[in-house]
C-alpha positions in Angstrom: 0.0 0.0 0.0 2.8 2.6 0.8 3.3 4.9 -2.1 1.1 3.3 -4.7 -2.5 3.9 -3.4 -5.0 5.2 -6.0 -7.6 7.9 -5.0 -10.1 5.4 -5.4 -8.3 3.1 -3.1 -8.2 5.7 -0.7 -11.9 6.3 -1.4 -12.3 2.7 -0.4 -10.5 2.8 2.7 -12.2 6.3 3.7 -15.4 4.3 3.1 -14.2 1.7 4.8 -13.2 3.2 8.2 -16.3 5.9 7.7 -19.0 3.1 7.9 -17.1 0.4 10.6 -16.1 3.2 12.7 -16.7 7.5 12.1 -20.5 7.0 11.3 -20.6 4.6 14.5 -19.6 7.1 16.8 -20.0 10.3 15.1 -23.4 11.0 16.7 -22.3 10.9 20.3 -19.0 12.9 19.1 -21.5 15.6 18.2 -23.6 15.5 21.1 -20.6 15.1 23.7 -18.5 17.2 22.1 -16.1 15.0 22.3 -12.3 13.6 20.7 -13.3 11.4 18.3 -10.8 8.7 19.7 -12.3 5.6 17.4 -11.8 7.5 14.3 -8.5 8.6 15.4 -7.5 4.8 16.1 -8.7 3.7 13.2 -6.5 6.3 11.1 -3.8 4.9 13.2 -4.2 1.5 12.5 -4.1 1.8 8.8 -0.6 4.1 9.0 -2.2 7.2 8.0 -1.0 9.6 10.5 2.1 8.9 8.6 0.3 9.0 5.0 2.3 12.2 4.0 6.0 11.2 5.4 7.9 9.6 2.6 8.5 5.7 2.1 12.3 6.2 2.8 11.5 8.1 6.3 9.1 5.2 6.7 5.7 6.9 5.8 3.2 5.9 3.2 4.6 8.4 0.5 0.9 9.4 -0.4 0.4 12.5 -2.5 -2.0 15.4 -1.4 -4.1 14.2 -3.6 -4.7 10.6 -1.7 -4.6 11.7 1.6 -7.7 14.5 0.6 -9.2 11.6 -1.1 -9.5 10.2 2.2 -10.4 13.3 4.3 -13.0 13.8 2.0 -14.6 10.6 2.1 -14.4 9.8 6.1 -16.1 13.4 5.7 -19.4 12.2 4.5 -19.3 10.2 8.1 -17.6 12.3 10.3 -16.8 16.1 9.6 -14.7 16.6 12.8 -12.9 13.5 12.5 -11.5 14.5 8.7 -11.1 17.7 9.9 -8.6 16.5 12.6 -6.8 14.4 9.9 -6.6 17.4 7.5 -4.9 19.6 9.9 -3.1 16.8 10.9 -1.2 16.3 7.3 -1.1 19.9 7.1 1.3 20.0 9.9 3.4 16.6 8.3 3.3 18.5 4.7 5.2 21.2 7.1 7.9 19.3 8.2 8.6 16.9 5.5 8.9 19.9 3.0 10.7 22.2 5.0 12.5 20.0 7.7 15.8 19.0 5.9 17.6 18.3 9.1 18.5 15.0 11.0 16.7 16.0 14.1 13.7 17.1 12.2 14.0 13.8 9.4 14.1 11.8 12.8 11.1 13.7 14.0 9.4 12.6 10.6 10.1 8.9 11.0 8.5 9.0 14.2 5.4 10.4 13.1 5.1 7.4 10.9 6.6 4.8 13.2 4.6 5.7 16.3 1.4 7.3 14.5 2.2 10.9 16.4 -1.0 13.3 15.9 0.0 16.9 14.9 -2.2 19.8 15.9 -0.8 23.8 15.2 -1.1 26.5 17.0 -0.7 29.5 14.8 -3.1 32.4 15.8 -3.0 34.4 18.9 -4.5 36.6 21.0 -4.1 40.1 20.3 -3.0 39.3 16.9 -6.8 39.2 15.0 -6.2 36.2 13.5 -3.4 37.0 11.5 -1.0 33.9 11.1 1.7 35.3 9.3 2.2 38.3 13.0 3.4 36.8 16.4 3.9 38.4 20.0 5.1 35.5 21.6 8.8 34.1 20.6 11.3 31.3 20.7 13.8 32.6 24.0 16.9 30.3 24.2 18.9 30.1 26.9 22.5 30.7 25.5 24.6 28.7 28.7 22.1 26.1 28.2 24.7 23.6 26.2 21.5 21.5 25.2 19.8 23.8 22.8 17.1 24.3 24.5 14.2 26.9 24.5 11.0 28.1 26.0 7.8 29.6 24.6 4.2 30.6 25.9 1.5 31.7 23.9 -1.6 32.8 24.1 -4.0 30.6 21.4 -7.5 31.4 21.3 -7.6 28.0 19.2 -5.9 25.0 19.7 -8.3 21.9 17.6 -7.6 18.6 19.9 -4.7 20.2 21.5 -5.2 18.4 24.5 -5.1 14.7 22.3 -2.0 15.8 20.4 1.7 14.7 20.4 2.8 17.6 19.6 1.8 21.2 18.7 3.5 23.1 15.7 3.7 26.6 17.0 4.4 30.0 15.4 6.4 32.3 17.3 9.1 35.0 16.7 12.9 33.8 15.9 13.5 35.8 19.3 12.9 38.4 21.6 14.0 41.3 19.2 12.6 40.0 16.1 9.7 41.7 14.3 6.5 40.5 14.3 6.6 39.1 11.0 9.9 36.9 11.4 8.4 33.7 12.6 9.5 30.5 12.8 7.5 27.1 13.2 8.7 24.9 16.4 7.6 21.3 16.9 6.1 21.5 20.5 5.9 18.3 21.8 3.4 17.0 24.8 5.3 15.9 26.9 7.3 19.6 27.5 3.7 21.1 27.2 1.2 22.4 29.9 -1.8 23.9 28.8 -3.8 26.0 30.4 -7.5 26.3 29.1 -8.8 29.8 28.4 -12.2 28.9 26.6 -14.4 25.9 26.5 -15.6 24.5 23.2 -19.2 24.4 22.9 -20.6 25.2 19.3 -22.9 24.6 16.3 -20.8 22.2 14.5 -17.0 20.5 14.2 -18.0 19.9 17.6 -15.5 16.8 17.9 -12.4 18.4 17.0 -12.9 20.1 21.0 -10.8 23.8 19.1 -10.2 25.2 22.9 -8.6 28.4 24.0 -5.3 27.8 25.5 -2.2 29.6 27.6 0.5 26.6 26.0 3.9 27.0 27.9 6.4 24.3 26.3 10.4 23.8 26.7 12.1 21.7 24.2 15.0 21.1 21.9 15.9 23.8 19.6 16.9 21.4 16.8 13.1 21.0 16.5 12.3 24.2 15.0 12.0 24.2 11.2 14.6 25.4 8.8 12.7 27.9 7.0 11.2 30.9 8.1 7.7 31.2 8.4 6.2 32.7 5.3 8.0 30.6 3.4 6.3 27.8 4.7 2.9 29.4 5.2 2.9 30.7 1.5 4.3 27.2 -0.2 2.9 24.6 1.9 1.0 25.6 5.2 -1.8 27.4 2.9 -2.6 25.8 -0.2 -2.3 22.1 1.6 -4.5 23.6 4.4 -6.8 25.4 1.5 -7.2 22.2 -0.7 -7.5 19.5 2.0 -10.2 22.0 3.9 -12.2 21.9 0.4 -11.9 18.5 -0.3 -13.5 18.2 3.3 -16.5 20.6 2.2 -16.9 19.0 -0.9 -17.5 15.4 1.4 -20.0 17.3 3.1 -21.2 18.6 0.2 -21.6 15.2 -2.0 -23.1 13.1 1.1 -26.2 16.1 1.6 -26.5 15.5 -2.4 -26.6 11.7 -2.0 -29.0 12.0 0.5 -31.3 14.4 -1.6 -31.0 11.8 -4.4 -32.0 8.8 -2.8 -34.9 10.6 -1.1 -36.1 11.3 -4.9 -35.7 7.9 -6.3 -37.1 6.3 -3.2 -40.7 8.9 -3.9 -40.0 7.9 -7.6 -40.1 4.3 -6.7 -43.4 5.0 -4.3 -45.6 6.3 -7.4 -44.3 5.0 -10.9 -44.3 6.9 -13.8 -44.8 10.2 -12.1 -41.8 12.7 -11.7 -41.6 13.7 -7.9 -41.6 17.4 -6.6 -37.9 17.7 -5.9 -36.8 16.1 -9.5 -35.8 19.0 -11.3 -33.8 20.4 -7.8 -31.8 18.1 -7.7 -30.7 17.8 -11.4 -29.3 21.3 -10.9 -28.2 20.3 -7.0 -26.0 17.5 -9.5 -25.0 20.0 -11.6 -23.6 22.2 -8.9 -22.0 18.8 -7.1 -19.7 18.1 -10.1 -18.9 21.9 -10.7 -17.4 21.7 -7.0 -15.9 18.6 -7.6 -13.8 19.8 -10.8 -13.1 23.2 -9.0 -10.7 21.3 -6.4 -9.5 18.6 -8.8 -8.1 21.4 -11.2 -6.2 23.6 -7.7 -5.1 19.9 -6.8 -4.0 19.3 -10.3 -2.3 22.4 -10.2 -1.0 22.7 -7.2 0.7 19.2 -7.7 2.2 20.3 -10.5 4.2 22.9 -9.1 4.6 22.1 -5.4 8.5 21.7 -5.9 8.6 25.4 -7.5 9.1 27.9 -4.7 9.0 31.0 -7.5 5.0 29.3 -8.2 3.9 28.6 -5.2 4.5 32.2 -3.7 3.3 33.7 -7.3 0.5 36.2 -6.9 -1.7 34.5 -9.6 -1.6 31.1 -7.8 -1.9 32.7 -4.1 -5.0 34.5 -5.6 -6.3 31.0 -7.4 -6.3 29.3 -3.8 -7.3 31.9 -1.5 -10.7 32.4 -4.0 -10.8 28.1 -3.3 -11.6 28.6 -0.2 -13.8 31.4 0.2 -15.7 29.7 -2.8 -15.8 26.2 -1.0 -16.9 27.1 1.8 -19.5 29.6 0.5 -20.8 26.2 -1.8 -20.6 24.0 0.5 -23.5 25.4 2.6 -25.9 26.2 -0.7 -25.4 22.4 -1.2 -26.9 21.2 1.8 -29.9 24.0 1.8 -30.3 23.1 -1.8 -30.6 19.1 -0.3 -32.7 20.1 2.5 -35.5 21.7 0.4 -35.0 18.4 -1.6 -35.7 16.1 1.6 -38.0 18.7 3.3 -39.1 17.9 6.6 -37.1 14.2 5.9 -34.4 16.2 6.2 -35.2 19.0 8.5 -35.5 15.9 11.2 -32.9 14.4 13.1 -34.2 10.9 13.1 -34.4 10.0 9.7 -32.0 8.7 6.9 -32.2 11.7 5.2 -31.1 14.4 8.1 -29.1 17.0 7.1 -28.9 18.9 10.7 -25.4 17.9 11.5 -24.3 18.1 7.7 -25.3 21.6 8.0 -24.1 22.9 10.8 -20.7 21.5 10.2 -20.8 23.1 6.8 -21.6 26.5 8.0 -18.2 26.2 10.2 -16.4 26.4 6.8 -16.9 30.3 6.4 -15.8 31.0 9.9 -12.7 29.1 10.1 -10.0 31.2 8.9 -12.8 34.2 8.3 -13.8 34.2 4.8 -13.2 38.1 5.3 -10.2 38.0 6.3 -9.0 35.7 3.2 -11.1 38.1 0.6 -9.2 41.1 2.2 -5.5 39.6 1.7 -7.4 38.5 -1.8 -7.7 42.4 -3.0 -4.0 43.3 -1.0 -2.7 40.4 -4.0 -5.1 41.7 -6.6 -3.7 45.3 -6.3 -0.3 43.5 -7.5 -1.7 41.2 -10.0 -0.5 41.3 -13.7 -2.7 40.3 -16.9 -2.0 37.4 -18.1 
């Protein structure tokens, strides 16, 4: 299986592990507001925590494109457990990419080996959300002949912090660094103490428990990636997190469709040779389903083709290309479901029935509020301001 799985083999196995085991528990997830610690088990026990570290460091070698095969799939189950697994690769796609050192190749062969879960911390209070600006920073002790360093932060969100092996945090090179000079440093658990500052009760992704924390952590210097910050952020932290958040939506997306489409054909089945109400909905519902679908499979396509190109993957046509992926994913995402909803009617409007759509939808509406769709629209016009014709 390493390195040669097919989407639709992933698509199996996310089918696979969505019915035995995400579907199973997903319900009492949502209500407890709970870790989804089946799901998470169950990604372990097929390698994929390791799905994005390369064969030779022991890892599945899977493209982006097979691991978001997956998250979108065990999306149509569970939304909060793909989401965990989507911003867990976009934390490996960090460090494989941008770690070239032993300790941090090490670091990546234990993610693989021992099925480590990565979670990031990379807003802050104060900051408005703003990834690419930290207060906090890296302060090393220079008689300290270990390397070491200490950091505390102040993260209004943390997703699963708490269930993590280690957190990848932002923070300035040092004390007397601007804002803007960050570096990424692999925090892990055991030198962490977390200190909640918010609970985590909300309208949906209510599994992936995204609490408030003060995170004070120690550890070894030669964990702290080699590149700065916005490289990382603008050739691998953003378009992975961008494209694997969409594929996500567009799980959400196809399983409210699926629904809608089976609660025709069942009313079509009911009265034969009669077109029921909701027919010509969902033909344009369809229509709309495989628009999204080629949307992400051309970024992916592109994106893949480039993704060892620095000079392209910072270019303002392509940083324009996937920011407008997710405000437009996100935005579909939730016309899908109402679309599906007004298909199923009150099928779908209740919670007991095959064709409910209540947890579908309030998970999709998370998709706009996650990383404000604002926020990305405004960086949007700063790039359009630069942007040449092509």
């Amino acid at each position: 299986m390493a390195g040669s799985m097919t989407p639709a083999e992933a698509a199996a196995l996310g089918h696979r592990i969505g019915r035995e085991t995400a579907a199973v528990h997903a319900a009492d997830v949502d209500v407890q507001a709970r870790f989804p610690k089946e799901t998470i088990d169950a990604f372990r026990a097929e390698g994929l925590l390791g799905a994005l570290v390369p064969t030779e460091l022991g890892g599945l070698g899977h493209d982006l494109r097979t691991a978001a095969e997956v998250v979108r799939t065990v999306a149509r189950y569970c939304a909060s457990s793909a989401m965990i697994l989507a911003m867990h690769h976009i934390q490996v796609a960090c460090l494989v990419r941008h770690g070239r050192s032993e300790a941090l190749r090490d670091y990546a062969r234990r993610v693989a080996a021992e099925q480590l879960l990565l979670a990031s911390a990379t807003t802050e209070i104060g900051i408005g959300g703003n990834t690419r600006s930290s207060s906090c920073f890296v302060e090393r002790d220079p008689d300290d002949p270990t390397g070491g360093f200490t950091l505390t932060k102040q993260a209004p969100v943390i997703s699963y912090g708490q269930y993590a092996d280690s957190i990848f945090t932002t923070a300035r090179r040092n004390a007397a660094s601007p804002a803007g000079d960050q570096v990424l440093v692999v925090c892990e658990a055991g030198a962490v103490t977390l200190e909640p500052l918010s609970g985590w009760d909300t309208m949906g992704f209510r599994g992936t428990c995204s609490l408030g924390f003060t995170m004070r952590a120690t550890g070894d210097a030669a964990l702290i990636l080699d590149d700065p910050f916005g490289d990382i952020s603008a050739q691998t932290m953003l378009p992975t997190a961008h494209l694997l958040w969409s594929s996500l939506w567009l799980g959400l997306a196809e399983e409210a469709s699926w629904r809608a489409q089976r609660f025709v054909q069942n009313a079509a089945r009911k009265d034969p040779g009669t077109v029921p109400p909701g027919a010509a909905r969902l033909a344009a519902l369809m229509v709309t389903r495989q628009e999204f679908a080629a949307t992400v499979d051309s970024l992916m396509t592109r994106y893949l083709s480039i993704i060892d190109d620095a000079e392209a993957t910072s270019a303002v046509d392509f940083m324009v290309a996937i920011n407008t992926l997710k405000i437009s994913a996100s935005t579909e995402v939730v016309d899908v479901v109402n679309q599906a909803l007004l298909i199923c009617g009150i099928q779908g409007y209740r919670e007991d029935t095959e064709y409910s759509l209540g947890r579908i939808l309030r998970d999709a509406h998370g998709a706009a509020v996650m990383v404000n769709n604002d926020r990305i629209a405004a960086n949007t016009a700063q790039l359009a301001l630069v942007q040449r014709e092509s």
